[in-house]
N, C-alpha and C positions, 0 to 999 in steps of 0.2 A: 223742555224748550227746544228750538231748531237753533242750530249754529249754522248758518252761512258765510263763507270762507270769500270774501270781496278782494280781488287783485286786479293788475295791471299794470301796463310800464311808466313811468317816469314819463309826465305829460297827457297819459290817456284820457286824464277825467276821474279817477278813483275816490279822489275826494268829494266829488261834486254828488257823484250816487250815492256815496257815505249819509253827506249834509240830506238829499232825496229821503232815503230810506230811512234815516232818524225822524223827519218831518213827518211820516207816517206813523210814526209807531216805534221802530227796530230801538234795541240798546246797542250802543256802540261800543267795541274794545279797538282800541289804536293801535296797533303794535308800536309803531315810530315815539305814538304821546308815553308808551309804558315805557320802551327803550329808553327815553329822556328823565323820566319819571324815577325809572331805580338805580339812578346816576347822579342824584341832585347830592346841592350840599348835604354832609351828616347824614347820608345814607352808607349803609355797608358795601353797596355797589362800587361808589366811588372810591370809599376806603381800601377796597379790593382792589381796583385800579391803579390806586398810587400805591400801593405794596409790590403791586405787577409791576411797574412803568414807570414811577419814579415820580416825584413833585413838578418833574416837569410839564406834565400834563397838565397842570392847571392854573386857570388863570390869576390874576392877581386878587380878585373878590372871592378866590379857594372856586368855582366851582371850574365846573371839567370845560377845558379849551380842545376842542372835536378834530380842529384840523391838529393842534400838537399830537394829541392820542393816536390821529392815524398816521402820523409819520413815524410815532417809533411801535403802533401794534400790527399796521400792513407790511413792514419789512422784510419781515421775513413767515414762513410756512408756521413755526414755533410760536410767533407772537401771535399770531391769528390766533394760532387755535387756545392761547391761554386769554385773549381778549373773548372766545367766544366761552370758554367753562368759565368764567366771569359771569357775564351779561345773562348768556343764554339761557340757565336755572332761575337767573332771575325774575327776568321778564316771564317765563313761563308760571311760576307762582304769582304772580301779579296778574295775571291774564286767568288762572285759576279761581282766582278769588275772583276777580270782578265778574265772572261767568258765573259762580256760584250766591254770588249777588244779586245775581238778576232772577225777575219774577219767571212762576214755573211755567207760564204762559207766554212768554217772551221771544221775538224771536232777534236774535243777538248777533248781529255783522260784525264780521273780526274781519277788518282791515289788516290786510296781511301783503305787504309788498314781494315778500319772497317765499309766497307759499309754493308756486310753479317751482320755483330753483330747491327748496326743502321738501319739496315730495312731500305737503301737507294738506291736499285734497280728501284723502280717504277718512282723515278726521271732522268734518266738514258733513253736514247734512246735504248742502248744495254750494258748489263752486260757482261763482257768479267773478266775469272777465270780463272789463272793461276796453275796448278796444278800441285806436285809433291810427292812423297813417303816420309814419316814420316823419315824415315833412313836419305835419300838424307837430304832433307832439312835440318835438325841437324850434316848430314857431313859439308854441307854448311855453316852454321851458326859457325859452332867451326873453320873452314878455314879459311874463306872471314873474318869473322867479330869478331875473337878472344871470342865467348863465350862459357861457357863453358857447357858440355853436357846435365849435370842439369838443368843450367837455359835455356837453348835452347826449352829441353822439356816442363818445366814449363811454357815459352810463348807460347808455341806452343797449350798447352792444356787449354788456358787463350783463346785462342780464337774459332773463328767457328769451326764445324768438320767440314770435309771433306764432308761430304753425306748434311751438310748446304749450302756450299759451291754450291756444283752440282743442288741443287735445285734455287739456285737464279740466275746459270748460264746459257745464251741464247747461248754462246760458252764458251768452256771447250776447254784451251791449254795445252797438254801435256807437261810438261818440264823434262821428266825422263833424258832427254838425253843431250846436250850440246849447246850451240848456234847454231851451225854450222847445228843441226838439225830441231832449233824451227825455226831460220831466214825463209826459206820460207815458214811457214805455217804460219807466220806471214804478210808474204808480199802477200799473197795470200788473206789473211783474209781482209786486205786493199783494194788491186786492186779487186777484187769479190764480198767483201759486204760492205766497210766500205764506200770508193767511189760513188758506187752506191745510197747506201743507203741515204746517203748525198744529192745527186745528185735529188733524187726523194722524197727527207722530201723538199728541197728548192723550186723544181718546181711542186713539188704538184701531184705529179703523184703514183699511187699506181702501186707494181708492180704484174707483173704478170707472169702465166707460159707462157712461149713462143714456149712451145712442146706442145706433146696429152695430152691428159688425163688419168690417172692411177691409180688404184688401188694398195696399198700398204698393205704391213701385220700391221695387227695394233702394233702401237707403245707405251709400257708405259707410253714415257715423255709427250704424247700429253695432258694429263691434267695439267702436271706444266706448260708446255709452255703457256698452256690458261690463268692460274694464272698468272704469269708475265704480259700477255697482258691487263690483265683484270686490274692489279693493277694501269698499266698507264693510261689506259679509264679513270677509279674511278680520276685520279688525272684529267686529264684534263675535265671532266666532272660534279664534285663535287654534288651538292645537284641536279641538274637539272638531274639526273638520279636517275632511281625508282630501279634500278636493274641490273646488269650485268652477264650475262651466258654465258657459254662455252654451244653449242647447235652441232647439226649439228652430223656427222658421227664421228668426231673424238671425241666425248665427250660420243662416246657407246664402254663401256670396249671391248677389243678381238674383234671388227670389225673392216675388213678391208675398207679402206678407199682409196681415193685423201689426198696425204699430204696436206691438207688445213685447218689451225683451223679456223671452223665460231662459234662469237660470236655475242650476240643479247643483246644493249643497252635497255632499256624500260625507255619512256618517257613520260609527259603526256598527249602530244599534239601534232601535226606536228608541230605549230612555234616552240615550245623547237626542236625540230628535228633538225629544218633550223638552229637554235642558235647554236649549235654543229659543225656545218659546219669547220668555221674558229679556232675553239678550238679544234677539234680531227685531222685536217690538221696540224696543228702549233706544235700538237704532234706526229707528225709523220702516223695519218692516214688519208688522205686525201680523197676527195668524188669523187664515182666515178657517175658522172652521168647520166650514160647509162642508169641505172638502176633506174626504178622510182618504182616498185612495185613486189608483187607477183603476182603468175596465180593465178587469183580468182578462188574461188570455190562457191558450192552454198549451203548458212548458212542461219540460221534463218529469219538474216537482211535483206538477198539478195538472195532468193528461185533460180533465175536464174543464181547466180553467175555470172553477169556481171557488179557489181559495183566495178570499178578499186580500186576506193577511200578507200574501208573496207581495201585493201590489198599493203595501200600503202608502203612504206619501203626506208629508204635512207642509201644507201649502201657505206661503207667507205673500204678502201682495206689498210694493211699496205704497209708502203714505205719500210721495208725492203725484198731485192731479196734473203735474208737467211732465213725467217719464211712469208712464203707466209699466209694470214690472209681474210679473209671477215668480216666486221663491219657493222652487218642489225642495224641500229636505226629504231625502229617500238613504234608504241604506245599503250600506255597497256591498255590490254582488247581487241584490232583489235582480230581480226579472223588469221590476220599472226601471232603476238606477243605469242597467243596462243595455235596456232598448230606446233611453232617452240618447245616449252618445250614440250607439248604435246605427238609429234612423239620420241624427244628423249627419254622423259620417256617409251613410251609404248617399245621402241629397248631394254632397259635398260632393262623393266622387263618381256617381254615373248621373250622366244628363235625360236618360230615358227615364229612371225616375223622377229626376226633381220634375218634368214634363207630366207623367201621371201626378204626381202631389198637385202639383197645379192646378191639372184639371179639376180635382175630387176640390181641392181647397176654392176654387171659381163657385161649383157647383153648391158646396154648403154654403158659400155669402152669397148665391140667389137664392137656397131655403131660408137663408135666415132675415132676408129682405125683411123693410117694413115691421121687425119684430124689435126690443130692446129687450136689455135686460135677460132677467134669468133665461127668459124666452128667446130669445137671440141666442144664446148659448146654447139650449137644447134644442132647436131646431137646427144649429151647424152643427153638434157633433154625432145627429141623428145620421149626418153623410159621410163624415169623416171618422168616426166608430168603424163602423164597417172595413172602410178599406183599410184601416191599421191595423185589424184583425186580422184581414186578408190576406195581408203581407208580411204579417210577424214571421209566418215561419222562413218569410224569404231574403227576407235583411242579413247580411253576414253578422257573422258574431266576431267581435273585437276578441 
């Protein structure tokens, strides 16, 4: 199944794409409705609370009274944090099962209001951020929800900013405007990538571009977008990785590039390699493999550069059709592993080359005009082969 991580501030609209993206299809997990849910009467939750906190916390019908509990669990640093080894086991097993509920085909929005402030993006297939203007949202919140301007502000500024917000988001939804505006960019977001994406994390398929190849002006976010990616490698990969980089053209400030972020695993062996396989599939990047190596070159090891072996590489793609991605697992120390950070760095730090890269990179997206597919591919690296051979031996070595 895909887990989609749905946030934003107090007044954005978060509910509203919630209600959206259920009307399609999605299963829903509330955090706020589980929060409420393993606090009810005769639950252990709440039993645990009046153990912690005393009877006072509750109302005269026994169940839990919210604002008593916050006045004696926000008091102090100690009470938090035994108000949150309370709750927070809890809700997590409740949010376990109802995810473990849902069909294998499903794709499942966890409404998460403080997933930005809990650093719970990288558990998350795709981060999806509802955003709106500080004004609006405090219109909203003294409207819909009776509070008043003060305290609207005061939550508002209790949590992420804005510019937090954007950086943990893989889509950023406008809500300046009314439903009647956000509804199809929402349905769009579904049928285009939420769909798909699902569709190709289950059958194990990476995707890919289905047009030419292209050159774009380089983009700011391509380094956060590599952090996001990279946070979820790190999880589904844990200690069996040496290292994870954003490499490749989009990881050279102001060059332009192919919208593609490639990053480079480092492992310490091809069987770690193979082990990866069903672990970076399961999280959504699965192996693509066509692909078994680089074009050797000829190094120390291999004066003729025709040992495939030095230059092996197991190449994972992600499954999502909205952040097109290359996954090199290579092993560290190879002659690939090394000349991947290697070229980035030397584009990074002299301007005469990133100027030749350019050229040669111009020159293979006019060989590969008018081509798609497999063939777009071979006819750009028919240009770009070459001059990375050309230059292997003149890139410094790290």
């Amino acid at each position: 199944m895909l887990r989609i991580g749905l946030t934003g501030g107090m007044g954005a609209g978060k509910s509203t794409v919630a209600r959206l993206l259920v009307e399609r299809g999605a299963v829903l997990v509330d955090s706020d409705a589980i929060a409420r849910e393993v606090v009810e009467p005769g639950t252990e939750g709440l039993a645990a609370l009046v153990e912690a906190f005393g009877a006072g916390i509750l109302s005269e019908d026994g169940s839990l009274n919210r604002p008593a509990l916050a006045a004696v669990a926000f008091a102090d640093e100690q009470s938090r944090m035994t108000l949150n080894s309370i709750t927070h086991p809890l809700v997590g097993r409740r949010t376990t099962e109802l995810i473990a509920a849902a069909p294998a085909d499903a794709v499942v929005v966890q409404d998460i209001p403080l997933l930005v402030e809990n650093g719970l993006g990288a558990m998350m297939n795709l981060v999806v951020v509802v955003m709106a203007d500080e004004d609006l949202r405090v219109h909203r919140l003294e409207q819909f929800r009776g509070v008043s301007r003060d305290d609207a502000l005061a939550r508002i500024k209790a949590q992420a900013s804005d510019d937090q917000r954007r950086a943990a988001a893989d889509v950023l939804l406008d809500n300046n405007s009314d439903a009647a505006d956000l509804a199809p960019r929402v349905h769009a977001l579904w049928e285009q990538r939420l769909v798909p994406f699902e569709r190709n994390a289950r059958t194990r398929t990476p995707a890919r571009n289905t047009g030419g190849i292209r050159l774009v002006d380089p983009d700011p976010s391509w380094p956060a977008q590599a952090q996001r990616l990279i946070g979820r490698l790190w999880l589904a990969c844990g200690a069996d990785a040496r290292a994870i980089d954003h490499i490749g053209s989009t990881a050279v400030p102001g060059l332009a590039a192919e919208d593609v972020i490639d990053i480079q695993i480092t492992v310490a062996d091809p069987a770690t390699a193979d082990g990866l396989r069903d672990r970076l599939a399961d999280a959504g990047f699965p192996r693509q493999d066509s692909i078994v190596g680089d074009d050797p070159k000829s190094t120390p090891q291999d004066p003729s550069g025709t040992d495939a072996d030095l230059w092996a590489t197991r190449l994972h793609g992600n499954a999502d059709p909205g952040r097109l991605a290359n996954i090199h697992v290579r092993v560290d120390g190879s002659p690939g592993q090394r000349f991947a950070l290697d070229l980035r760095d030397w584009l990074r730090a002299d301007a005469v080359a990133r100027t030749d890269f350019l050229t040669v990179e111009r020159r293979a997206e006019a060989a590969a005009t008018g081509l798609e597919g497999a063939a777009a591919i071979e006819a750009y690296l028919s240009v770009t082969e070459p001059w990375l051979d050309e230059i292997y031996p003149r890139v410094p070595r790290s």
